[in-house]
MARBA-3410 file (N, C-alpha, C, O; in Angstrom, 1 decimal):
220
123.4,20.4,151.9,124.8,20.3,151.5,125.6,19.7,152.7,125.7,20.0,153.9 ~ 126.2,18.8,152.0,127.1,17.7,153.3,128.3,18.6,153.6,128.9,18.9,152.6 ~ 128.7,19.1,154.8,130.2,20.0,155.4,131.2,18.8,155.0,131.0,17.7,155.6 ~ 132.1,18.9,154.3,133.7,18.4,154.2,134.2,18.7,155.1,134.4,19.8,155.6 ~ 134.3,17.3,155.6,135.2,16.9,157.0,136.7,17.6,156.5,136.9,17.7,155.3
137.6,18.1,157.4,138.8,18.3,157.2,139.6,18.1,158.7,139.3,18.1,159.9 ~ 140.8,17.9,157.9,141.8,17.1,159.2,142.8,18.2,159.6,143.2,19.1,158.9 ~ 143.1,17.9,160.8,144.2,18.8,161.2,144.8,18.4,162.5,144.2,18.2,163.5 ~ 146.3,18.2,162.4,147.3,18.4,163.7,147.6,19.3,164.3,148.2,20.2,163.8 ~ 147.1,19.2,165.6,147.5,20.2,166.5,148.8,19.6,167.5,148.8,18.8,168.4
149.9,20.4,167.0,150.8,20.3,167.9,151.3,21.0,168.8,151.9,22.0,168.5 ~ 151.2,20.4,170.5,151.6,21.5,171.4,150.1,21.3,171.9,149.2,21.8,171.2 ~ 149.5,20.3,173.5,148.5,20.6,173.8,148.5,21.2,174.9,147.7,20.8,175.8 ~ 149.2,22.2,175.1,148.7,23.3,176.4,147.8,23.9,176.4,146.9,23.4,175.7 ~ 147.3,25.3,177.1,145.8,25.6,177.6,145.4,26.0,176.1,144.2,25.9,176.0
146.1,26.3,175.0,145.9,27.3,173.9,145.7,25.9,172.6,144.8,25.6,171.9 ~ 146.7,25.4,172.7,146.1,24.3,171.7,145.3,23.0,171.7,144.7,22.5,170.8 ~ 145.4,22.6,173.2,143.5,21.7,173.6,142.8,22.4,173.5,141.7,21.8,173.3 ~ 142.6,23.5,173.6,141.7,24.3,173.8,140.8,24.1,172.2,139.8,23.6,171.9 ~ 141.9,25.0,171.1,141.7,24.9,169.7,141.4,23.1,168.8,140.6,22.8,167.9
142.4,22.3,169.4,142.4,20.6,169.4,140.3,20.3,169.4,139.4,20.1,168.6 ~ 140.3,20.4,170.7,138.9,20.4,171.5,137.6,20.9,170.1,137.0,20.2,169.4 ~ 137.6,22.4,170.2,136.9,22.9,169.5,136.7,22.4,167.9,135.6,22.1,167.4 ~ 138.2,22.4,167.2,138.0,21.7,165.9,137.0,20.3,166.1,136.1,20.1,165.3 ~ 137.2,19.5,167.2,136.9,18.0,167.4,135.5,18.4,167.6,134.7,17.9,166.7
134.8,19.3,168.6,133.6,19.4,168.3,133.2,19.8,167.1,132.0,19.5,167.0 ~ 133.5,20.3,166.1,133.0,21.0,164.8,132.9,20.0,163.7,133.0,20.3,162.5 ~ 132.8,18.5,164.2,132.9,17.3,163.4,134.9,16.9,162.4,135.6,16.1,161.6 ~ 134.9,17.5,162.9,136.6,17.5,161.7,137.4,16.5,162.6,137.4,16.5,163.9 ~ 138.0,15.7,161.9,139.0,14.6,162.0,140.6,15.5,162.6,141.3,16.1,161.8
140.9,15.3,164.2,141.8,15.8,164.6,142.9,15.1,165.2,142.6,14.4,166.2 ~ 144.1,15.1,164.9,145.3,14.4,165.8,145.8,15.1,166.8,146.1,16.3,166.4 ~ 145.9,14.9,168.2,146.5,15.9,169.0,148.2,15.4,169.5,148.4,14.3,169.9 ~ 149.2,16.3,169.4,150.3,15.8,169.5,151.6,16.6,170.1,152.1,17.7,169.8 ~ 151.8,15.7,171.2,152.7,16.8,172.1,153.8,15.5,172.9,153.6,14.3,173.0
154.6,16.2,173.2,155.8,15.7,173.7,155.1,15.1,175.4,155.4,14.0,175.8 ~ 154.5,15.7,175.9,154.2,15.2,177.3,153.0,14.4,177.4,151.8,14.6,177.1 ~ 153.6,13.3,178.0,152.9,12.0,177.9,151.8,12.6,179.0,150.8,11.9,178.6 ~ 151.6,13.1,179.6,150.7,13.7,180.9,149.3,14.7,179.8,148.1,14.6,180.2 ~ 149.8,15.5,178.8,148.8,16.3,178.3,147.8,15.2,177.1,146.7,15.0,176.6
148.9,14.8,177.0,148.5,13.5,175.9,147.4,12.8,176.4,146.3,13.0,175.9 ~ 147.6,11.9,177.6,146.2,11.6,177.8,145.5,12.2,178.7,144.8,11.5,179.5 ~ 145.4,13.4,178.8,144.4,14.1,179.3,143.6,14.4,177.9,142.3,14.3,178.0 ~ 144.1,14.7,176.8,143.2,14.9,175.5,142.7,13.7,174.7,142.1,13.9,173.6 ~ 142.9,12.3,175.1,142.8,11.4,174.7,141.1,10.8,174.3,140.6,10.4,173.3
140.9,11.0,175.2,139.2,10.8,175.4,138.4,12.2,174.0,137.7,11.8,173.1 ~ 138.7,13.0,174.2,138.3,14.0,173.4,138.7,14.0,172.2,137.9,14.6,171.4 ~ 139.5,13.6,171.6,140.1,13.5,170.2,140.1,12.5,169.3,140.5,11.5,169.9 ~ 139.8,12.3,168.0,140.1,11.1,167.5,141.2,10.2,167.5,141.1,8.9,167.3 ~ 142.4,10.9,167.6,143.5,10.1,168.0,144.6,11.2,168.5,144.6,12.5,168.3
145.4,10.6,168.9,146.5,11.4,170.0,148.0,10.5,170.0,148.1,9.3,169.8 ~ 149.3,11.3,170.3,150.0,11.0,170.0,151.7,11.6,170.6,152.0,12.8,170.5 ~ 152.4,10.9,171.0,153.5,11.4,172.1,154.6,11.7,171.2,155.4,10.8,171.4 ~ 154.9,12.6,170.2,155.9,12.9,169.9,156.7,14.3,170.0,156.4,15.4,170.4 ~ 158.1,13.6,169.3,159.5,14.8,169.1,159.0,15.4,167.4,159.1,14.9,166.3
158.5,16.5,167.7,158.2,16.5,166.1,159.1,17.5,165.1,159.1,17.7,163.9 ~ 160.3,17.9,166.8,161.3,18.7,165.4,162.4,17.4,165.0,163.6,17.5,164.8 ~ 161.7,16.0,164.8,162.2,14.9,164.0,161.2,14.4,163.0,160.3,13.6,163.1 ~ 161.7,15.2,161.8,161.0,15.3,160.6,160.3,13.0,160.0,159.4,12.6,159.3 ~ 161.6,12.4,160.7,161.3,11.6,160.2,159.8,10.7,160.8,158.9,10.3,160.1
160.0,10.7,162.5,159.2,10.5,163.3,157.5,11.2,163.1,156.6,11.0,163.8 ~ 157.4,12.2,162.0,156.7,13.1,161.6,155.7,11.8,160.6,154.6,11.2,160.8 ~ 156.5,11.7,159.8,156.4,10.8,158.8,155.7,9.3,159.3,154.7,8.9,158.7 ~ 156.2,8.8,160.1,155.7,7.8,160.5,154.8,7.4,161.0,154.2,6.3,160.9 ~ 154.4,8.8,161.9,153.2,9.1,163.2,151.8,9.4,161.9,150.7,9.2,162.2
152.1,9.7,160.5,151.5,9.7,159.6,150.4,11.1,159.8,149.2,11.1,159.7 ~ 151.6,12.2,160.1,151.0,13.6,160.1,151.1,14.3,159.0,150.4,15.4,158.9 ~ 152.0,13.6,157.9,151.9,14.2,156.5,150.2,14.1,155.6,149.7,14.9,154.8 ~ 149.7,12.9,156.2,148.0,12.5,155.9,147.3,13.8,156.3,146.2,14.1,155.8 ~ 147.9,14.6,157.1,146.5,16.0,157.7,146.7,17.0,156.9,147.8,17.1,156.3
145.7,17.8,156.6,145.4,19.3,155.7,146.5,20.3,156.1,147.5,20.8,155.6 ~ 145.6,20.2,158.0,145.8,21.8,158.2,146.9,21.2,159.4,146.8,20.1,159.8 ~ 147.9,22.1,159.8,149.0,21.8,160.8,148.9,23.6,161.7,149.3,24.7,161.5 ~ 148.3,23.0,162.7,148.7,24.1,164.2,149.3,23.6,165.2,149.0,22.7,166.0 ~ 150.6,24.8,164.8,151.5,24.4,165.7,151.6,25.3,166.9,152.1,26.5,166.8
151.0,24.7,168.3,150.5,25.5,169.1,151.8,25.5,170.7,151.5,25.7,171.8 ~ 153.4,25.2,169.8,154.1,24.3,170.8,154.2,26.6,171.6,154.2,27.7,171.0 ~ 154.4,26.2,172.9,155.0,27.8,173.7,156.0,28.1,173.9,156.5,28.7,172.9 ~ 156.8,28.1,175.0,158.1,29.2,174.9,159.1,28.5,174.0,159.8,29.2,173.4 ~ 159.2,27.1,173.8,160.5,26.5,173.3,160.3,27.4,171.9,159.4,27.1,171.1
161.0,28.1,171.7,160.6,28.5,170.2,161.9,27.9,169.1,161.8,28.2,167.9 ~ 163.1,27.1,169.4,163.6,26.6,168.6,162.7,25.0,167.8,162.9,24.4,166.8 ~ 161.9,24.8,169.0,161.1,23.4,168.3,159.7,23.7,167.8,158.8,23.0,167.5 ~ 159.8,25.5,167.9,158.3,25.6,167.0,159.2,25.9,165.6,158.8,25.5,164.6 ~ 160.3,26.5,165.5,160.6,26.8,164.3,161.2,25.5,163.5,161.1,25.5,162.3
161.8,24.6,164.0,162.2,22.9,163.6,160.8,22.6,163.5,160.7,21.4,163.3 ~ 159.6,23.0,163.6,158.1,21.7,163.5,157.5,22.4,162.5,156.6,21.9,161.8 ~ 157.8,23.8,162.3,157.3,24.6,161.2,157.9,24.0,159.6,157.4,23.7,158.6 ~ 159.3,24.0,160.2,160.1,23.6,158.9,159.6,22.0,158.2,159.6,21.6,157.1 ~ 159.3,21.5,159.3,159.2,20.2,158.9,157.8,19.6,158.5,157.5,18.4,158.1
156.9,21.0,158.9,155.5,20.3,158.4,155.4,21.1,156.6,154.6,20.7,155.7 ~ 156.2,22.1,156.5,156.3,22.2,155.2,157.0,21.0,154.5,156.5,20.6,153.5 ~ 158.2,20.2,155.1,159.0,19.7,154.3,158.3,18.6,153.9,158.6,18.1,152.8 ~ 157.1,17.9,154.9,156.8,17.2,154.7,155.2,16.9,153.6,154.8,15.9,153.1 ~ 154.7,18.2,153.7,153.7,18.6,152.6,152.1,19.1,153.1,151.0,19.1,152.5
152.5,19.7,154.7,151.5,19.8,155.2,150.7,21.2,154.4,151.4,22.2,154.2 ~ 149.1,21.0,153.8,148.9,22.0,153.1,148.9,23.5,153.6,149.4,24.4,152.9 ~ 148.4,23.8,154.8,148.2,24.5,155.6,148.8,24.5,156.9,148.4,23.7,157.7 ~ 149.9,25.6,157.3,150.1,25.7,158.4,150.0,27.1,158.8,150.2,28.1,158.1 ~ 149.4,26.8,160.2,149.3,28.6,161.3,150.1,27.8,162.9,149.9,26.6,163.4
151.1,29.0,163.2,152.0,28.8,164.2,151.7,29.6,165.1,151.5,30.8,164.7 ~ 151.5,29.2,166.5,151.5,30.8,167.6,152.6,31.1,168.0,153.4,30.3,168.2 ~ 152.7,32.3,168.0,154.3,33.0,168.1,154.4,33.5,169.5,153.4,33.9,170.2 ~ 155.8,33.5,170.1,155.4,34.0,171.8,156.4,35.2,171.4,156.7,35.9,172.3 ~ 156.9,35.7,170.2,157.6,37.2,170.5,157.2,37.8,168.8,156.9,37.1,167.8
157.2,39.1,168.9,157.3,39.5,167.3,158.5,38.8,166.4,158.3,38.4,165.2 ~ 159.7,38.8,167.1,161.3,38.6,166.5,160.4,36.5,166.1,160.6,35.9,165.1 ~ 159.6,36.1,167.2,159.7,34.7,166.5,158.8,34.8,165.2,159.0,34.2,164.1 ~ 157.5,35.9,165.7,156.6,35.7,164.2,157.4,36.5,163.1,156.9,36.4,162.0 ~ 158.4,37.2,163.0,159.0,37.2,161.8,159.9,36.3,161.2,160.3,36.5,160.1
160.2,35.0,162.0,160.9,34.1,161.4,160.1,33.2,161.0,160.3,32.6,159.9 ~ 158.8,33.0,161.9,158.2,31.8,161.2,157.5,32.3,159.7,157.5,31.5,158.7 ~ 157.1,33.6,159.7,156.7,34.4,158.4,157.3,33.8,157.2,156.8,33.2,156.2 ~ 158.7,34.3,157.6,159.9,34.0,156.7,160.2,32.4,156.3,160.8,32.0,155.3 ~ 159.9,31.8,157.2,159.4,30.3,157.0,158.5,29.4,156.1,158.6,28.2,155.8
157.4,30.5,155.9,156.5,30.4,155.0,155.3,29.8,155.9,154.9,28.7,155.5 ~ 154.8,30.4,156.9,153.8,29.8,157.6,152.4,30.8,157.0,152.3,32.1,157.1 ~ 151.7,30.1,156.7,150.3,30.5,156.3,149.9,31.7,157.4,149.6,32.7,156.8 ~ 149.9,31.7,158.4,149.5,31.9,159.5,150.2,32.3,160.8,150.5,31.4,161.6 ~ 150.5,33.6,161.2,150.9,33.2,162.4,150.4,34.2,163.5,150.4,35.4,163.3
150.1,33.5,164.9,149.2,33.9,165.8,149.5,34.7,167.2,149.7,33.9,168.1 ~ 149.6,35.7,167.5,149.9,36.2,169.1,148.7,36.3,169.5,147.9,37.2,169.2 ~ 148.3,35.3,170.5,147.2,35.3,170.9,147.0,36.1,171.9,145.8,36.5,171.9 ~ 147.8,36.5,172.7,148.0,37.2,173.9,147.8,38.9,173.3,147.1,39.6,173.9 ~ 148.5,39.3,172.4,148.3,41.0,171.4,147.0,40.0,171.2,146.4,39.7,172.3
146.6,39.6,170.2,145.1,39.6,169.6,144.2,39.7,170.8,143.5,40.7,170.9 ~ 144.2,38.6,171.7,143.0,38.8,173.1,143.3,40.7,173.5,142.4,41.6,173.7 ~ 144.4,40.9,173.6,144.3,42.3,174.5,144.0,43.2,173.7,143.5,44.2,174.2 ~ 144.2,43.3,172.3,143.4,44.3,171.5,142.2,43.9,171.7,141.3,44.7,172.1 ~ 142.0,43.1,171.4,140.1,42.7,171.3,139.6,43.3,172.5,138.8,44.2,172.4
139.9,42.7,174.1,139.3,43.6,175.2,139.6,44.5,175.2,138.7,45.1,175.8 ~ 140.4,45.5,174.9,140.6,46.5,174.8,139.1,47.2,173.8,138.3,48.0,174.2 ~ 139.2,46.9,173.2,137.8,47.3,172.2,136.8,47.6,173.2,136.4,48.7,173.6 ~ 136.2,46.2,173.5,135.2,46.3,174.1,135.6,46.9,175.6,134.5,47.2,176.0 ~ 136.3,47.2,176.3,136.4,47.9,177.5,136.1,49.4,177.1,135.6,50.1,177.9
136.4,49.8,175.9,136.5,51.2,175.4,135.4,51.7,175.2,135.0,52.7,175.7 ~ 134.7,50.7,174.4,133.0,51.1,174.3,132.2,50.1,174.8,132.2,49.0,174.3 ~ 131.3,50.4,176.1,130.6,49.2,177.0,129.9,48.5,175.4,130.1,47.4,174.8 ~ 129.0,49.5,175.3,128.0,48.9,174.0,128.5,48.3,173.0,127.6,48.0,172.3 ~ 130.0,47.7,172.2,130.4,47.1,171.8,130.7,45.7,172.3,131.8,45.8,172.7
130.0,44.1,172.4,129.9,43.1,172.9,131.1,42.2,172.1,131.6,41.3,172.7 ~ 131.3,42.5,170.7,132.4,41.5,169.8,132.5,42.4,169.2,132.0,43.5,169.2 ~ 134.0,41.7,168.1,133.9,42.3,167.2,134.9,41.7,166.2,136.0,41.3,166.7 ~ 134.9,41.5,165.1,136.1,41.1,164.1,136.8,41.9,162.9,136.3,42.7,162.2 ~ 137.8,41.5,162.9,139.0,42.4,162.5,138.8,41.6,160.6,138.5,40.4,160.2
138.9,42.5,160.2,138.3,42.0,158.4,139.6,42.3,157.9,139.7,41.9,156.8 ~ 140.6,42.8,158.4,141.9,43.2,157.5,142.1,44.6,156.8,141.0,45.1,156.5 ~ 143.1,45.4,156.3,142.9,46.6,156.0,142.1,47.6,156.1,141.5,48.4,155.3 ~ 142.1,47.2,157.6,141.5,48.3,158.7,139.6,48.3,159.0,139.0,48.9,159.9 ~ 139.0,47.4,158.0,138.0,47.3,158.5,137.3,46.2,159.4,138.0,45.1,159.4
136.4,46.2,160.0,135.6,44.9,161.1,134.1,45.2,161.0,133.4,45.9,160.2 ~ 134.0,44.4,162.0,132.2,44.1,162.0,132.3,44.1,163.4,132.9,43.2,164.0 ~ 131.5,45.2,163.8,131.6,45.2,165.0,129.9,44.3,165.9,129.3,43.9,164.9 ~ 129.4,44.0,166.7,128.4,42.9,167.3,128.0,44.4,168.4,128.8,44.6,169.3 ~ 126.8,45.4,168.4,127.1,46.4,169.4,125.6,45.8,169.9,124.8,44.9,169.4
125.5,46.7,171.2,124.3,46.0,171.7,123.4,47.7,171.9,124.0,48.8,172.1 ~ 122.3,47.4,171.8,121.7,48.3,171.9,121.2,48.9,173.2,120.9,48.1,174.1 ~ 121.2,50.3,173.4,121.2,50.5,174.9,119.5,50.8,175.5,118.6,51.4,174.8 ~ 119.2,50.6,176.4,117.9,51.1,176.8,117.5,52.2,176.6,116.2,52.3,176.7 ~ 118.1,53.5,176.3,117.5,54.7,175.9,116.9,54.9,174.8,115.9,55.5,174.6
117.8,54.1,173.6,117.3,53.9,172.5,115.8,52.7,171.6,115.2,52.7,170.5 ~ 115.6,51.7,173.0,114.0,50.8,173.0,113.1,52.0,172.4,113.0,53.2,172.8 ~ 112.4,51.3,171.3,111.3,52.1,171.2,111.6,52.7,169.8,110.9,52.5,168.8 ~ 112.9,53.4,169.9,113.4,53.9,168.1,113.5,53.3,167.2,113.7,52.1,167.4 ~ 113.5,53.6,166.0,113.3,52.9,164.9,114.9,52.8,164.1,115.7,53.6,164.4
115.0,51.9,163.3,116.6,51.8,163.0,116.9,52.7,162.0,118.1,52.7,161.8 ~ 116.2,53.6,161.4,116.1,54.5,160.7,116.6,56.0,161.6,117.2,57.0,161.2 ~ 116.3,55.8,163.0,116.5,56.9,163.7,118.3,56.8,163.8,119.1,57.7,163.5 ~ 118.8,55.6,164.2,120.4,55.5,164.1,121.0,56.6,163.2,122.0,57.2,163.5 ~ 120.3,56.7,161.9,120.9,57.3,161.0,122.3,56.8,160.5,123.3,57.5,160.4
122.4,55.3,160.1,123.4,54.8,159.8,123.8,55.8,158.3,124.8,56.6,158.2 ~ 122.9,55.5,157.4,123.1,55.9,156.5,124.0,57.4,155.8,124.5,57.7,154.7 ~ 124.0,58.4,157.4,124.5,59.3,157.3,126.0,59.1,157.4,126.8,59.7,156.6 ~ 126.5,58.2,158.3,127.5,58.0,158.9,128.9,57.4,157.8,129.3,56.2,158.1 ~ 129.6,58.0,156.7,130.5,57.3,155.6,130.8,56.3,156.2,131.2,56.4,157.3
130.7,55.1,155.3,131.5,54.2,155.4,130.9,52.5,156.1,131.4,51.4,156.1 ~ 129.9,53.1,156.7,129.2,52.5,157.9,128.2,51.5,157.3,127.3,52.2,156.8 ~ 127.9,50.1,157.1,126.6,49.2,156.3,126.2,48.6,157.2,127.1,47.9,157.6 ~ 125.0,48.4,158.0,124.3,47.6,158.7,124.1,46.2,158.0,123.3,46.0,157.1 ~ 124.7,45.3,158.4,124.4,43.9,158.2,123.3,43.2,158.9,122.9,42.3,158.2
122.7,43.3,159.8,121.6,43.0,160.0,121.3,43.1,161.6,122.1,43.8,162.2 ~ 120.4,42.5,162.2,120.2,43.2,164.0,119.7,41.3,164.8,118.7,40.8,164.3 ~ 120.2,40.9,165.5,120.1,39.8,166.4,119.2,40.0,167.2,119.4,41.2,167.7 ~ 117.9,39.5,167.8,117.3,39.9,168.3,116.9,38.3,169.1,116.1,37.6,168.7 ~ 117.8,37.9,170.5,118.0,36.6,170.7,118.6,36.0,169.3,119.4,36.5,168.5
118.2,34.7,169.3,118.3,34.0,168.1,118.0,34.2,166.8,118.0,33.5,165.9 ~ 117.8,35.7,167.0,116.2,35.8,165.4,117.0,36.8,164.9,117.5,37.7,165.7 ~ 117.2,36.8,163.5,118.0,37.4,163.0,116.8,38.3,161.7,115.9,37.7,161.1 ~ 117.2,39.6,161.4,116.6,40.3,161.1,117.2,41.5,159.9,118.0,42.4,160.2 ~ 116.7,41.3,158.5,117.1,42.0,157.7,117.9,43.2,157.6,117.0,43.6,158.4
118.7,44.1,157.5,119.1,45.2,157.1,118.3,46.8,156.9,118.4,47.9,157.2 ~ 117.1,45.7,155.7,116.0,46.7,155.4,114.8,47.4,156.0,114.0,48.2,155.6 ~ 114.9,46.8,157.2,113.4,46.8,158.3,114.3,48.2,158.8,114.9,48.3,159.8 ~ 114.3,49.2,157.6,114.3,50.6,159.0,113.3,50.6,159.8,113.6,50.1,160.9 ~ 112.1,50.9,159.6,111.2,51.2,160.5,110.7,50.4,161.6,109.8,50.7,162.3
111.7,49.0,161.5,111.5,48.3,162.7,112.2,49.1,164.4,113.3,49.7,164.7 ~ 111.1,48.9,165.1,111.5,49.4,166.3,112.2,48.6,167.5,112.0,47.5,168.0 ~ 113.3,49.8,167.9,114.6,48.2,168.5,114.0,48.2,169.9,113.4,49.0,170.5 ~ 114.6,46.6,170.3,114.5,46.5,171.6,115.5,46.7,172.4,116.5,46.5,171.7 ~ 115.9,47.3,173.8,117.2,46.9,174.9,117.3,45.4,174.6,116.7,44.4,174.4
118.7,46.0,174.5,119.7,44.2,174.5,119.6,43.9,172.4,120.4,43.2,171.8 ~ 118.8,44.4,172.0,118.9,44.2,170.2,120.3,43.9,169.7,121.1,44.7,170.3 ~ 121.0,43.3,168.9,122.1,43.5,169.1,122.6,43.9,167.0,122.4,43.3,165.9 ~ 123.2,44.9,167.2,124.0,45.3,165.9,125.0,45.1,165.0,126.1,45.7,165.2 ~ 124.7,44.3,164.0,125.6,43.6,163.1,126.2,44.7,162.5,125.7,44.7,161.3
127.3,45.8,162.7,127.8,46.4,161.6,129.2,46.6,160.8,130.3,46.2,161.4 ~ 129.2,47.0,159.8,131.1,47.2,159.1,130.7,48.0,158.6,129.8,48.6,158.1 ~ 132.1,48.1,159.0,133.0,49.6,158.6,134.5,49.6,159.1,135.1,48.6,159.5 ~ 135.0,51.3,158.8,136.4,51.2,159.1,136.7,51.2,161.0,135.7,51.1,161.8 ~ 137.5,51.3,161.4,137.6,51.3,163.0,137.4,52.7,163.1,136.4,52.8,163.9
138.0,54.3,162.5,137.1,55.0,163.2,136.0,55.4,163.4,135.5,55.6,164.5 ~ 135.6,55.5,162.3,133.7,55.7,162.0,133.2,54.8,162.9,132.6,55.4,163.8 ~ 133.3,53.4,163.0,132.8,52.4,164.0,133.0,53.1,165.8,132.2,53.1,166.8 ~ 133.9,53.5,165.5,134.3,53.7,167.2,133.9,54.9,167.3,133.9,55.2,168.5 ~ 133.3,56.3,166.1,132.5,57.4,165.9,131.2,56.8,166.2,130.6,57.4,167.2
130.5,55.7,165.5,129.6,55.7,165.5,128.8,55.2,167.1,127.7,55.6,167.4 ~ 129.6,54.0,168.0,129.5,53.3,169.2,129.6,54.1,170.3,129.2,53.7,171.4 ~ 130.3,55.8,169.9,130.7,56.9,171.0,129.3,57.3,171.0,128.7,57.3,172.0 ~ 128.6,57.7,169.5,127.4,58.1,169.5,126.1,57.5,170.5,125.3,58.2,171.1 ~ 126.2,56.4,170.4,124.9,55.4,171.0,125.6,55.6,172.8,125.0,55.0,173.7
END
């Protein structure tokens, strides 16, 4: 099955939106990158399909630069928050299907909310909850947030436990808790192999709610 290409403007290329710009461009998808400073501009130039020096809380200039043509719109502009909330306004006005905004205060992510933004991002709360996770429990390496309180946490298995079988975890006891499957390097490995025996470093695909998870990660 052939992946559908999808397009998207990222506006605002500081460390947070080349960064995201970058990544989409590697994942095959058709990207415009677009920022007021002629200096970030062609530093991302080489990397992107195309690039582009605009004022984008000028809806008309919007139009022209032919950013109404993209799906998805991230708007990744930083502190100026009157020209993230004028480029929000204006990639709706203009028909952009999808927009996510990074917000630098809560007071801004309730306006862009109120804006009608698909999406909106504190990268800085999200990164520091997330290390916070994993500083909490060593043996927890990732982990993702699924919404109304559940995740999937990525746990790594510790050396005392080499040798036991996944049946010994006793997941099954634990409410709430479903093993999705065990990473083993590259090699990915059923749910159902209780009686497979784990290695140090095995790594544990599980969901559940956050305390049971953080019950079960205290345990190991």
């Amino acid at each position: 099955m052939v992946k559908e290409t999808r397009t998207f403007a990222v506006i605002g290329l500081g460390a947070f939106g080349s960064t995201v710009a970058s990544e989409l461009a590697r994942f095959g998808n058709k990207v415009i990158g677009v920022d007021r400073d002629e200096r970030r501009v062609a530093q991302m130039a080489n990397t992107l399909q195309s690039t582009v020096i605009l004022d984008t809380t000028d809806e008309q200039a919007l139009r022209e630069a032919g950013i109404d043509r993209y799906q998805v719109g991230l708007i990744a502009i930083g502190r100026d928050v009157e020209a993230s909330i004028l480029t929000t306004m204006n990639l709706r006005l203009i028909g952009i299907e999808t927009i996510w905004v990074k917000a630098s205060s809560k007071t801004h992510h309730r306006i862009l909310a109120k804006l009608g933004a698909d999406r909106v991002i504190l990268p800085e709360q999200e990164m520091g909850r997330h290390t916070a996770q994993m500083l909490n429990n060593p043996v927890v390496k990732d982990y993702v947030s699924l919404g109304n309180g559940f995740s999937v946490v990525n746990i790594e298995v510790p050396e005392r436990l080499a040798g036991r079988s996944l049946a010994d975890l006793k997941l099954a006891e634990a409410e709430g808790l479903r093993l999705l499957g065990l990473m083993r390097g590259t090699e990915y490995f059923e749910p159902g192999l209780t009686d497979m025996a784990l290695e140090k470093d095995d790594r544990l695909m599980v969901l559940g709610r956050r305390p049971e998870l953080r019950l079960f990660g205290d345990r190991l």
